[in-house]
C-alpha positions as CSV (number, residue, x, y, z in Angstrom):
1,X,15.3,25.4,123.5
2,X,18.6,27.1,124.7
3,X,19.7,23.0,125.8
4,X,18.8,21.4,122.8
5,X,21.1,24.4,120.8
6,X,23.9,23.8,122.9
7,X,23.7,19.6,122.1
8,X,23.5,20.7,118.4
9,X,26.7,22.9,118.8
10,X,28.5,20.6,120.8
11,X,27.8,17.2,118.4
12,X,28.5,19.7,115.4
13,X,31.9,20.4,117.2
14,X,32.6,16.7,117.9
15,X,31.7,15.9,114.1
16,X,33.9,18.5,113.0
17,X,36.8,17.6,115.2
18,X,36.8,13.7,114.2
19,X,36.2,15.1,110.4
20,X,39.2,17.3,110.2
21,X,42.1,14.8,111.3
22,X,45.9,16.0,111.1
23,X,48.1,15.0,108.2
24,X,50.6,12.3,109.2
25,X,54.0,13.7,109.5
26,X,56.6,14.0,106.5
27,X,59.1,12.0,108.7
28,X,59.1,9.3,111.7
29,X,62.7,9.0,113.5
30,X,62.7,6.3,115.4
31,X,65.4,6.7,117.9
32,X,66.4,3.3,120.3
33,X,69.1,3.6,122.5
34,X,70.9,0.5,123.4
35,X,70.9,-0.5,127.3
36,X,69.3,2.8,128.3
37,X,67.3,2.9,131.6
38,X,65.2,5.2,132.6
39,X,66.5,6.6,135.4
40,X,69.5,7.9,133.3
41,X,66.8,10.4,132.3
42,X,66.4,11.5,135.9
43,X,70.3,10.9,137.6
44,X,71.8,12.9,134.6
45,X,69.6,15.8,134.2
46,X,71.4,18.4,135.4
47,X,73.9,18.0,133.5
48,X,72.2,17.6,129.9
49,X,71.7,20.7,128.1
50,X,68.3,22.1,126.6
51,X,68.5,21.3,123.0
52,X,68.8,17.5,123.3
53,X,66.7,15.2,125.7
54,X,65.5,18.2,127.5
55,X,63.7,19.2,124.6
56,X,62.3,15.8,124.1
57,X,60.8,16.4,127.3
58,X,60.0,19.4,127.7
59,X,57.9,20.0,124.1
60,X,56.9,16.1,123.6
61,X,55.4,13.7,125.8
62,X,57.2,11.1,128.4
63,X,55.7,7.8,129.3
64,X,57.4,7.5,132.4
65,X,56.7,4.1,133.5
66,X,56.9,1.9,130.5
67,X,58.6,-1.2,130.8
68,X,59.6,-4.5,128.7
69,X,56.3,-7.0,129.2
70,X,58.3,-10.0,128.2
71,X,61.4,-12.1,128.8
72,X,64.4,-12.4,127.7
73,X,65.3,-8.6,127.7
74,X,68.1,-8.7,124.7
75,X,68.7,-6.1,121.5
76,X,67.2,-8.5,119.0
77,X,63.7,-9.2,120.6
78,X,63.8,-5.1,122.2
79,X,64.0,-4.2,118.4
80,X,61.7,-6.3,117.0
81,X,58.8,-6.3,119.7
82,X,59.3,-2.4,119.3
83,X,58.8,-2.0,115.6
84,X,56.3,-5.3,115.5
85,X,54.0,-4.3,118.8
86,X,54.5,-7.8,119.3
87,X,56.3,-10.1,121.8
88,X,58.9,-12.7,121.0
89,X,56.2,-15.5,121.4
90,X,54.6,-13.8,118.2
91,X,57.5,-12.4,116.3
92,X,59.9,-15.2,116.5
93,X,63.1,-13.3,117.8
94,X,63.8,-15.3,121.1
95,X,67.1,-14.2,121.2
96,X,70.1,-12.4,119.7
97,X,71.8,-15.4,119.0
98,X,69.4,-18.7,119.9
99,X,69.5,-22.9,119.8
100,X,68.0,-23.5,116.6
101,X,66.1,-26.8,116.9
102,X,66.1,-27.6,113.3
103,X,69.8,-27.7,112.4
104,X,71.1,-28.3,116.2
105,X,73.5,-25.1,115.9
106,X,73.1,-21.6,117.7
107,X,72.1,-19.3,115.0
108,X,72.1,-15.2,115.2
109,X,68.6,-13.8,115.2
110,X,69.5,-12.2,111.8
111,X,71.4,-14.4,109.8
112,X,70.8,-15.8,106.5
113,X,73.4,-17.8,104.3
114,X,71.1,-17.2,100.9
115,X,73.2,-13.4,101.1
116,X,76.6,-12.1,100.8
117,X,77.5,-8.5,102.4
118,X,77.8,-5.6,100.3
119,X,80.0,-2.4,101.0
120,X,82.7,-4.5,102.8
121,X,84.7,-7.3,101.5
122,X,85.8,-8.1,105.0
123,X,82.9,-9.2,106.8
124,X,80.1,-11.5,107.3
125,X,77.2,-10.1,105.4
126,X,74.9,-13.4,105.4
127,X,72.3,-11.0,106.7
128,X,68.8,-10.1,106.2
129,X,65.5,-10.2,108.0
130,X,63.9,-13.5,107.0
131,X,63.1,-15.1,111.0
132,X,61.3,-11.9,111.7
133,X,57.7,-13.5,111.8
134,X,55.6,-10.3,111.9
135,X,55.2,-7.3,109.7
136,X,56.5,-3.9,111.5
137,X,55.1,-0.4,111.7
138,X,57.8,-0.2,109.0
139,X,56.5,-2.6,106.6
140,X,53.0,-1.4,106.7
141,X,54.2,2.3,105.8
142,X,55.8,0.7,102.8
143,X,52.4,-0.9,102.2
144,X,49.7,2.0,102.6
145,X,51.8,4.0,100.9
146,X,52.3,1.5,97.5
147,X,55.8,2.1,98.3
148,X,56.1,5.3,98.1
149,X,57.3,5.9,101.6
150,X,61.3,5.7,102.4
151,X,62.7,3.4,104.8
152,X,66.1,3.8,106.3
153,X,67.0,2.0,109.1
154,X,71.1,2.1,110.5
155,X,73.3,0.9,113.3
156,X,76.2,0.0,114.8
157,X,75.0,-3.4,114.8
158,X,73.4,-5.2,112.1
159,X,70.4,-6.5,114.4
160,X,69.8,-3.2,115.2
161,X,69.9,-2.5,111.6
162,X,68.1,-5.2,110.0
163,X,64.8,-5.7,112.6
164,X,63.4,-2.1,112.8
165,X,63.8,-1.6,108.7
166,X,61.8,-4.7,108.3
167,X,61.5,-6.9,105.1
168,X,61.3,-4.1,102.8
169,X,63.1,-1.0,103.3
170,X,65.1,1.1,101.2
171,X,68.0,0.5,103.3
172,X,69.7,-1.1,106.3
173,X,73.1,-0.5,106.9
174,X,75.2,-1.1,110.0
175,X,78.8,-1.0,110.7
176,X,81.7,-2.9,110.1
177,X,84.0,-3.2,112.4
178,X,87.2,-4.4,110.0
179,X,86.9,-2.0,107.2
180,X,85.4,1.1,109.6
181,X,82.5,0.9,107.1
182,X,79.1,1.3,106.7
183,X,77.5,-1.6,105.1
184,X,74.5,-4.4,103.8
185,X,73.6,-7.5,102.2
186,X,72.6,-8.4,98.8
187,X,69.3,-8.7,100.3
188,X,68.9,-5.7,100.5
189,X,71.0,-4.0,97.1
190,X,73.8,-5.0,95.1
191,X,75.7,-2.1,95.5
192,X,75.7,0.7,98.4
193,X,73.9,4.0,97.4
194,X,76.6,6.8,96.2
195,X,75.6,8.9,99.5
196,X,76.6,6.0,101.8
197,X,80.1,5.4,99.3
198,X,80.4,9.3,99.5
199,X,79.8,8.8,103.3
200,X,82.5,5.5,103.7
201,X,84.9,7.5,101.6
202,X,85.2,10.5,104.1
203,X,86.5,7.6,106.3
204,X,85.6,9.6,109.7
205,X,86.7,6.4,111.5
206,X,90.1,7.0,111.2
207,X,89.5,10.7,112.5
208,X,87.7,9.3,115.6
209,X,90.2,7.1,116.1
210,X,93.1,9.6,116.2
211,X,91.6,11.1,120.1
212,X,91.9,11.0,123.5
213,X,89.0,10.0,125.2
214,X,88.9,12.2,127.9
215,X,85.4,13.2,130.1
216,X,83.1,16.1,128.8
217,X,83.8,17.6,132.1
218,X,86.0,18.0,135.0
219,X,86.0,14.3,136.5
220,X,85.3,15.6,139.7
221,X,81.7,16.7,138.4
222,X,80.5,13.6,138.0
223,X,79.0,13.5,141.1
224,X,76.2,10.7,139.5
225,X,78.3,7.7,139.2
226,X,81.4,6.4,141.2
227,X,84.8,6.7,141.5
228,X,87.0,6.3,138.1
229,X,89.1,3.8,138.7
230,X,87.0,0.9,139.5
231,X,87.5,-2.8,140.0
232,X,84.3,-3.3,138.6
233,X,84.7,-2.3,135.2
234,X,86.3,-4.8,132.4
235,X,89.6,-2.6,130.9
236,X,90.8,-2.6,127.4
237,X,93.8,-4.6,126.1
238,X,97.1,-2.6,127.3
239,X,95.6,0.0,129.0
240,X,96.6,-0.9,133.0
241,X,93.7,1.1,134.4
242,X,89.8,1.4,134.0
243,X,90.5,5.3,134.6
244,X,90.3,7.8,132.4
245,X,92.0,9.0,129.8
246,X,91.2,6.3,127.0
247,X,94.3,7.3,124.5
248,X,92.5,5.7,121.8
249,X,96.1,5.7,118.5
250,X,98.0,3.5,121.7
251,X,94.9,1.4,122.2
252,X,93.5,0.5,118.2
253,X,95.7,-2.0,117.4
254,X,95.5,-4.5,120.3
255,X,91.7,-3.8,120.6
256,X,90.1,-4.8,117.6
257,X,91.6,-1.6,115.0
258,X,87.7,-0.4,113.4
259,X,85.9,-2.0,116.5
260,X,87.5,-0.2,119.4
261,X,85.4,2.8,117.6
262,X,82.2,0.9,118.9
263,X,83.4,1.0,122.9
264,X,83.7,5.3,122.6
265,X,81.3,7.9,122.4
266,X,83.0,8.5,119.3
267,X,81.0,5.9,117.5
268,X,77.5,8.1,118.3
269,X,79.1,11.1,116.5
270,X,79.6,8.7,113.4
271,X,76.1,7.2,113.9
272,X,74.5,10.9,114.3
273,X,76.6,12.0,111.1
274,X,75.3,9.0,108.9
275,X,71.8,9.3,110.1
276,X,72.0,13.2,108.5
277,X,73.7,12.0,105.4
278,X,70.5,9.7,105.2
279,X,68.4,12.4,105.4
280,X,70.0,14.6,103.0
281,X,70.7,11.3,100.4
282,X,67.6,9.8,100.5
283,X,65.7,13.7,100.8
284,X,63.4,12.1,103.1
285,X,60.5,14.3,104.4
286,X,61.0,16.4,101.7
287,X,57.3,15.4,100.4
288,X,54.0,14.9,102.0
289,X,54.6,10.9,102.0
290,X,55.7,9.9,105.3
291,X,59.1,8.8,105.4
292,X,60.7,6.3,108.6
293,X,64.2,6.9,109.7
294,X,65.2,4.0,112.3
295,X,68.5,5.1,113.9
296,X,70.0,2.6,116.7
297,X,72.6,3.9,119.4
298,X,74.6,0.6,120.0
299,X,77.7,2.3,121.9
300,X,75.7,2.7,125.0
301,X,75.1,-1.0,125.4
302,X,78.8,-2.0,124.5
303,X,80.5,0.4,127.1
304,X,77.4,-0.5,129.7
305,X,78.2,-4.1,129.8
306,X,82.4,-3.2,130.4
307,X,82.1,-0.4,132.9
308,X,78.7,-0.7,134.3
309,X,75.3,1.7,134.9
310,X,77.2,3.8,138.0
311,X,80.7,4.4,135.9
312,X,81.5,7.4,135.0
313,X,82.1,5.9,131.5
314,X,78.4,5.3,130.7
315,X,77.7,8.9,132.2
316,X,80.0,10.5,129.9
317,X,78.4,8.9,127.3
318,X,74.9,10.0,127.7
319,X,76.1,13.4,128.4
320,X,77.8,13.3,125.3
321,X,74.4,11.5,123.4
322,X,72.5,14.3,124.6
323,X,74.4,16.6,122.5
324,X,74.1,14.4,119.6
325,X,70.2,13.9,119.8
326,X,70.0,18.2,119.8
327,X,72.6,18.2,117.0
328,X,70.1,15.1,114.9
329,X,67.1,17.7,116.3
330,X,68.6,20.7,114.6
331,X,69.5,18.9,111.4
332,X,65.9,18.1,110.9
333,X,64.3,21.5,112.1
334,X,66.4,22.4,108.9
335,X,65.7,19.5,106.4
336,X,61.9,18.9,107.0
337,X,61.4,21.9,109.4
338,X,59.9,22.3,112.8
339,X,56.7,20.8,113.6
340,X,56.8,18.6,110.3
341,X,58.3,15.4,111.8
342,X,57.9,13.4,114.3
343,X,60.1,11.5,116.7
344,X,60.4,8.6,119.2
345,X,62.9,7.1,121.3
346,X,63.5,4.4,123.3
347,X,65.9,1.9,124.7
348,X,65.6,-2.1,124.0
349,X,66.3,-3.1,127.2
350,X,68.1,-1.7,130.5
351,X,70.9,-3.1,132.7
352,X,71.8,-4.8,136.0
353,X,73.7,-3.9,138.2
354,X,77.4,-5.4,138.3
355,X,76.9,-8.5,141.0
356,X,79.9,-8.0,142.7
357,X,79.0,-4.0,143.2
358,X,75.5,-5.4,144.8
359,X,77.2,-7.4,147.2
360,X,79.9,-5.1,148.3
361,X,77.7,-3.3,148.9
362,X,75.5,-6.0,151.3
363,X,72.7,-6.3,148.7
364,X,71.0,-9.5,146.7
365,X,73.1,-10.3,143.2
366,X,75.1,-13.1,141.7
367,X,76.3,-15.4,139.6
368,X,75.4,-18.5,137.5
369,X,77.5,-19.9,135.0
370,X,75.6,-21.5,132.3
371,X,78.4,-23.7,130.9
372,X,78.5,-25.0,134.7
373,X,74.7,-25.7,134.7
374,X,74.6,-27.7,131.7
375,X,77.5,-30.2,132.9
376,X,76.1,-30.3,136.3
377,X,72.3,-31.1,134.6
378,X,74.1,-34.0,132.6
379,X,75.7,-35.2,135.6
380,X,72.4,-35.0,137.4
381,X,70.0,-36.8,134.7
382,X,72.4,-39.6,134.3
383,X,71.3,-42.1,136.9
384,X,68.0,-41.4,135.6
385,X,68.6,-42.4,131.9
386,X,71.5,-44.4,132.1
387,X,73.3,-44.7,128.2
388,X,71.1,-41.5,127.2
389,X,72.0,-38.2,126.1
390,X,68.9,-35.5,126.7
391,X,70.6,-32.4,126.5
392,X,71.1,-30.8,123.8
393,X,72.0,-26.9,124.7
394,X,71.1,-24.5,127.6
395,X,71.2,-20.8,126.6
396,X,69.2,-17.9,126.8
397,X,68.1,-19.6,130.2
398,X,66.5,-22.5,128.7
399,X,66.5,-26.2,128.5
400,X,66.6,-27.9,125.2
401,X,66.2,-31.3,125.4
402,X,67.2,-33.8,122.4
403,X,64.8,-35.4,121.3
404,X,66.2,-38.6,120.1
405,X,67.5,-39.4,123.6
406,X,64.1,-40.4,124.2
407,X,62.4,-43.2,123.7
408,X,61.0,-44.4,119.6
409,X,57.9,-45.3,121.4
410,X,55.2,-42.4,121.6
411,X,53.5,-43.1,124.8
412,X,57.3,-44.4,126.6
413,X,58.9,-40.8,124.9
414,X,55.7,-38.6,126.0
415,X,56.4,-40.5,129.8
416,X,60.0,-39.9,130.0
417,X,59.5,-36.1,128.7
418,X,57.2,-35.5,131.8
419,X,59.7,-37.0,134.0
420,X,62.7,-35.8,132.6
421,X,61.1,-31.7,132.5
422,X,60.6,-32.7,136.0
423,X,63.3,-33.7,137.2
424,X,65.1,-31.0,135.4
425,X,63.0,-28.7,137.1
426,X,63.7,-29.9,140.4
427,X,67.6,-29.6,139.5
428,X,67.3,-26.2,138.7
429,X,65.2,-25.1,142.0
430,X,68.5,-26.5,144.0
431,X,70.9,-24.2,142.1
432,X,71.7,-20.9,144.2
433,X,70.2,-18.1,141.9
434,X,67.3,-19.3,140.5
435,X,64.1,-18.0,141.0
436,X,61.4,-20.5,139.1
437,X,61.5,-22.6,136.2
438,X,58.3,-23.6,133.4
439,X,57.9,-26.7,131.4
440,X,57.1,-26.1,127.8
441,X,53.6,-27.4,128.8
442,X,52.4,-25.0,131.5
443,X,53.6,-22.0,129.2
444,X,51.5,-23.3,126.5
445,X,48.5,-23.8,128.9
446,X,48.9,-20.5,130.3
447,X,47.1,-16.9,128.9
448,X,49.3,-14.5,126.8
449,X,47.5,-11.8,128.9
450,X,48.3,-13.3,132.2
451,X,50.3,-11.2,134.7
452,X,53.6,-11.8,137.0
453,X,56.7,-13.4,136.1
454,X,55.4,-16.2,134.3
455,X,53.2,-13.9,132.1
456,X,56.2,-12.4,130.8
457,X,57.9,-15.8,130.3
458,X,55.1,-16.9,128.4
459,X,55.6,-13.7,125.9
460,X,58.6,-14.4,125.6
461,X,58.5,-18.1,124.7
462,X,57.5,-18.9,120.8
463,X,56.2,-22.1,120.5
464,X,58.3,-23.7,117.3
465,X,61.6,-21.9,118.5
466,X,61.9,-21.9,122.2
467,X,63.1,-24.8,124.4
468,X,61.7,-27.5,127.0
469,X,62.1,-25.4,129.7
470,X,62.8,-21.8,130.4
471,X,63.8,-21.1,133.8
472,X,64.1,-17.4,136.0
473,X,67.0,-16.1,137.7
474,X,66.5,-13.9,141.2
475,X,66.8,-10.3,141.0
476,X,69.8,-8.9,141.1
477,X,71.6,-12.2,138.9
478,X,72.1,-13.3,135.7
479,X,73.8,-16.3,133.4
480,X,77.4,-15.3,133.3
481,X,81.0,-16.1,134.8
482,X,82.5,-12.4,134.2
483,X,83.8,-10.7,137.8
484,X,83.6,-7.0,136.2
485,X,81.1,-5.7,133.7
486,X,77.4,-6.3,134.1
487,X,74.4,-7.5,131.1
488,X,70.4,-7.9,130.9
489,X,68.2,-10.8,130.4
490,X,65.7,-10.4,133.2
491,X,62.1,-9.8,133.6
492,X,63.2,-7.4,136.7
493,X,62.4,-3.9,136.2
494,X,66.2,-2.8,136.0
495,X,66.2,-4.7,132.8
496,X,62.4,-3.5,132.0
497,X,61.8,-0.2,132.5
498,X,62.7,2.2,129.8
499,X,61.9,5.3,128.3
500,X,59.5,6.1,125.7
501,X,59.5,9.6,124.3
502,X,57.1,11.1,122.0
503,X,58.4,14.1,119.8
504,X,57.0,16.9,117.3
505,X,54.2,16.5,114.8
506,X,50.9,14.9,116.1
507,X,52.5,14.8,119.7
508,X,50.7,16.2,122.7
509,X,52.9,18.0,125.2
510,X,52.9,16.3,128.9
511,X,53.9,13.0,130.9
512,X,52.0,9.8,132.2
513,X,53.0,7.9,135.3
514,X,50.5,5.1,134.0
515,X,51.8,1.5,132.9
516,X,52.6,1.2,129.3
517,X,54.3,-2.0,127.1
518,X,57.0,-1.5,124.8
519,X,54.4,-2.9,122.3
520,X,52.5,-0.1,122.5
521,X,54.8,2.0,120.5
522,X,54.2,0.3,116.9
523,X,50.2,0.9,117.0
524,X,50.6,4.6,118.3
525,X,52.7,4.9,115.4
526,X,50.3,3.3,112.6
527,X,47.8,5.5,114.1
528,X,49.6,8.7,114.0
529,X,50.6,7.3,109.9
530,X,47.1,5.7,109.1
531,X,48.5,2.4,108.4
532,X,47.0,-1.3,109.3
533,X,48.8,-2.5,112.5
534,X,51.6,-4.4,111.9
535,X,50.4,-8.4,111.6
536,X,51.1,-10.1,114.6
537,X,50.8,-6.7,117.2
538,X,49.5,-7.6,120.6
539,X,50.0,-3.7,121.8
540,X,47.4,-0.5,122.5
541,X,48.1,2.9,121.4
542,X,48.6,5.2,123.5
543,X,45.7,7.2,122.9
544,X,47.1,10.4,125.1
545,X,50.2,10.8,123.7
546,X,48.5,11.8,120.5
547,X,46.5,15.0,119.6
548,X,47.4,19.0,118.6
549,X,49.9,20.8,120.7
């Protein structure tokens, strides 16, 4: 009698618990930080304060091995595969800027020429979301919530804008680097709201612009990264040194005026400032609707790929980021109030290593310069089709081949295909630096849930969009003719593993060391704001992330 009680008690407790589930938050922030790895997290620690990523960790919950499951590792696809749960083979953005096989020109992964910009008369605002092929977490908040819900997504870049707002927000808005503006497309409004025009007109820019960049702390703390002046890191226009002090009024005119702001910490500050006057203008979480606020740190990325991951530039930076998530933190403990929101953040790719550091330094990196490749690929095929022009572009580390350099016969043009991917592939395995190469067919033959290198090429490869062949650099190289500064592209876990942080309302507090995709942010997300999953999501949730504190 006393057994079967306790099974009544225990199934009326499980009953109860599945009956009473939480209330979505009032807010998401979606925080992604451009070209952050995730040992930052761990080399600059000490040095961060409590309020900022500290807290993040400390009260929320830290996937700690989560990495990119896909190739090419790039700010469009990062962005989209986070906000879709999908992977570039699914959601169409291969690239930031890509080959376009339709009209034979490299296009950017958000362009369109159907709109104009709004909010700046002095750039290109032919911009909106249209070759984003999947819905996003986004989108289906919009949806469950007949519209309700508000949708606010900003940058310093418009990709990073444009891809985690979706193809319905209230608002995406990145920055202009002539005017010093924050702007959009018709697209997405005719005219700016008056909090962004009250925002533009305080013209904070010009403020930023007016400083010395100098380091948060006594250089000689930065016991984390290497020496200041380096030969490894690119230097700004007039300034004879890659050491600090950055004297920013000297530097602005030779160095782009409005878009030297993007290469200082300065431009965080101005993101972290618009992001509250979003939250304020738009009074989002002020109701029980969920509301999504997408905010995308671009700075880190641009001074990563000049001074490199061991500067003490890109240390100064996140030092500097940390204070600016705690300030962000304490806006909305104010605005929607503790507990209330909920917050994520991530990065949409990491970073290599600069080559030349790596072989100082007797360890495996290089070079391999693309436009180099291609001439030597013509050069190669020529014997082979005599009077014939098969290339038609190589970026992104793929092959496209033109298609009307082959033969008007189907069975003679499906022959010399074979041979040509072939040979081509053959070509490529005798060029110092590459790793492997795929024909178009074995990627399409292969399993989207298959593992290694080649798994990730083949979620990375959409079928309408990507080229003939796709081919792998070794770790420790990438495409690229630069001597100082450094980039991403690879499937290698420097360029893969990230950090994902979950924050506030709905969150459990702890840490897993267990693998996790950057496509399983979107469905922990729709589950946490009872929405479908977005359309083309290949992701999990992550079940233990989510729960009462």
């Amino acid at each position: 009698m006393k057994k079967i009680q306790i099974i009544v008690f225990f199934l009326s407790s499980v009953c109860s618990s599945f009956g009473q589930t939480p209330e979505p938050p009032r807010l998401v922030v979606g925080i992604v930080v451009d070209q952050m790895r995730m040992e930052y997290l761990y080399r600059f620690e000490s040095k961060f304060g409590a309020g900022g990523f500290k807290r993040l960790m400390g009260e929320g919950f830290t996937l700690a091995n989560a990495h990119y499951n896909y190739v090419p590792t790039y700010t469009g696809p990062g962005h989209a595969s986070i906000y879709t749960g999908a992977t570039p083979a699914i959601h169409g953005i291969i690239g930031n800027e890509y080959y376009d096989k339709i009209t034979r020109k490299t296009v950017n992964c958000v362009e369109d020429s159907l709109y104009k910009p709004v909010g700046s008369l002095t750039a290109n605002g032919k911009i909106s979301p249209s070759r984003l092929l999947s819905t996003t977490v986004t989108d289906e908040l919009k949806i469950s919530t007949q519209f309700r819900a508000k949708v606010v997504s900003m940058s310093m870049k418009d990709r990073g804008a444009v891809l985690p707002g979706g193809h319905h927000p209230d608002g995406a808005f990145w920055y202009d680097g002539k005017s010093g503006q924050f702007m959009t497309s018709t697209y997405y409004m005719m005219e700016v709201p008056s909090w962004v025009q009250a925002f533009n007109d305080r013209k904070m820019p010009d403020q930023f612009l007016l400083q010395v960049w100098k380091p948060l702390l006594p250089i000689e703390q930065y016991t984390e990264s290497g020496p200041d002046e380096s030969p490894y890191e690119r230097r700004l226009v007039g300034k004879p040194s890659s050491a600090f002090p950055y004297n920013l009024p000297e530097l602005r005119v030779r160095n782009g005026n409005y878009d030297l702001l993007s290469l200082t910490p300065f431009a965080n500050d101005l993101l972290t400032e618009f992001a509250i006057a979003a939250v304020r203008g738009e009074q989002m979480g002020a109701d029980a609707t969920p509301d999504f606020l997408c905010i995308s740190y671009s700075t880190p990325d641009l001074i990563g790929h000049a001074a490199g991951p061991q500067s003490v530039e890109v240390e100064d930076t996140y030092l500097r980021l940390d204070r600016n998530i705690q300030q962000l933190l304490s806006a909305l403990d104010k605005a929607v109030g503790v507990g209330k929101y909920t917050v994520f953040l991530t990065a949409d790719h990491g970073v290599a290593e600069v080559p030349q550091y790596l072989k100082d330094k007797s360890m495996p990196g290089g070079l391999l310069s693309t436009e180099k490749l291609r001439a030597d690929l013509v050069d190669f095929l020529k014997p082979y089709f005599p009077g014939r022009q098969l290339i038609a572009n190589v970026s992104n580390e793929q092959v496209f081949f033109e298609q009307e350099g082959f033969s008007n016969d189907v069975k003679t043009a499906g022959v010399d295909l074979l041979i040509a991917s072939q040979l081509t592939g053959n070509f490529l395995m005798t060029q110092e630096g590459v790793y492997n190469f795929y024909t178009e067919s074995t990627l399409r033959q292969g399993s989207f849930s298959e593992g290694g290198i080649r798994g990730m090429v083949i979620r990375g490869f959409h079928p309408k969009r990507s080229g003939d062949i796709a081919y792998v650099l070794q770790p420790g190289w990438f495409s690229g003719s630069w001597p100082q500064g450094t980039t991403h592209q690879s499937p290698w876990t420097y360029d893969t593993h990230i950090p994902i942080l979950f924050f506030g309302a709905g969150i459990r507090h702890g840490s897993s060391a267990a693998y996790y995709a950057i496509t399983d942010i979107a469905p922990t997300l729709a589950l946490l704001l009872k929405t479908k999953f977005p359309s083309g999501m290949t992701g999990q949730p992550v079940i233990e992330v989510l729960g009462e504190k």
